[in-house]
N, C-alpha and C positions, 0 to 999 in steps of 0.2 A: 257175721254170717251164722254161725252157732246159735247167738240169739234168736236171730227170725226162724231155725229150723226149731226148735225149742217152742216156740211159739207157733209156729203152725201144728205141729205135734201136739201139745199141748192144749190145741184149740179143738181139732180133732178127739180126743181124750176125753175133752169135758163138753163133747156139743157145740160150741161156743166157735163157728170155722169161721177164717179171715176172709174178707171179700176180695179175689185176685190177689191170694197167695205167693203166687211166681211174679206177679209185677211188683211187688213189692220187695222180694227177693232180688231181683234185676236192679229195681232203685237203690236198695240199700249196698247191692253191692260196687255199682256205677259210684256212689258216693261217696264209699270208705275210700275206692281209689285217688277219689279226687282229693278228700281228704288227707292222705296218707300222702300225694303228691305238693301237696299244700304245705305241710307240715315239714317235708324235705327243701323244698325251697327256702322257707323261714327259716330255717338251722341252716341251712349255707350260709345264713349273710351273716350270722354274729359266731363269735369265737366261743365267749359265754355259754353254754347252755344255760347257768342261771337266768340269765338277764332274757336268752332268748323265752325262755319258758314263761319267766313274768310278762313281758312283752305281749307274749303271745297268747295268754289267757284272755287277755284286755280287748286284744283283736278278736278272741275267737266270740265273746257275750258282744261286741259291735256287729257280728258277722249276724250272729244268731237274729240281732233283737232288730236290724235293719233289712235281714232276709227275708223274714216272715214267719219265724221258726218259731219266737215269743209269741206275738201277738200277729195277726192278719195285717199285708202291707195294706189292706184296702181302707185301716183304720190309722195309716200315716197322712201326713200332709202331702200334696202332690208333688211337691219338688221330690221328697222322699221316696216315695211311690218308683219314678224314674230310675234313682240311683239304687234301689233296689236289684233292678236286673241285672248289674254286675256282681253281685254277691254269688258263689256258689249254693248257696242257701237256699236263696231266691226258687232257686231252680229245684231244689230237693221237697221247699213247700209245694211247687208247681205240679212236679209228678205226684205226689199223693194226693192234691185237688185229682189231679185227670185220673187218678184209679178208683178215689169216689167218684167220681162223675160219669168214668166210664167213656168219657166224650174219644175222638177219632182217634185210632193205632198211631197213624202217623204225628200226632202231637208229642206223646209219650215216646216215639223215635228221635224227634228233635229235641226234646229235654235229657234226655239219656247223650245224644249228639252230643249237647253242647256241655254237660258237666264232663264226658269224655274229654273236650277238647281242653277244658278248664285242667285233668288231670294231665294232658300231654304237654298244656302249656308249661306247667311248675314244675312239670317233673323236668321238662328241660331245662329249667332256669337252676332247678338244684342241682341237677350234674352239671351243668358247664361250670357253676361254681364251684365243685368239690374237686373236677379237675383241676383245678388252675390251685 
């Protein structure tokens, strides 16, 4: 969050202002959660933190490079394309198309929605585990 305030600042400063600042703001911050809820889940399940942390770099460059965050899914094969949309990722390249695009409020509500839901999901899966 510090980063993007930085950077709108910053943008500000030197002329150079971000297009829809605060949606961007909103995305990034929708997405640390999800992230951060992500990251909680994964370290419940192994005792390790080494092994979780190797593990889990391997997942996160699959996450990235299947989400759309490397490269555009629109330059996968189409089975790929599909399995795309479960990626959290997926959903983070999706909101910053619609804040270039600018296209309808309500789209940018339901990709915010659903990485929301992506973070409610993990975050429950890592507390039930840390309970027990």
């Amino acid at each position: 969050m510090i980063q993007t305030v930085f950077v709108i600042i910053g943008g500000h400063v030197y002329g150079h202002e971000l297009y829809e600042p605060w949606n961007l703001t909103i995305l990034y911050i929708v997405f640390t959660f999800t992230s951060i809820s992500i990251s909680l889940a994964w370290n419940s399940l192994y005792r390790s933190k080494e092994s979780s942390f190797l593990i889990f770099m391997a997942v996160i460059v699959l996450m990235a490079l299947l989400g759309g965050i490397l490269f555009p899914v629109e330059m996968m094969p189409e089975a790929f394309e599909r399995i795309a949309v479960i990626f959290p990722t997926y959903w983070l390249s999706e909101g910053i198309e619609w804040i270039v695009l600018g296209e309808d409020r309500g789209d940018f509500l339901f990709i915010n929605g659903v990485l929301l839901l992506y973070a409610l999901f993990f975050l429950i899966i890592g507390s039930i585990r840390r309970i027990s």
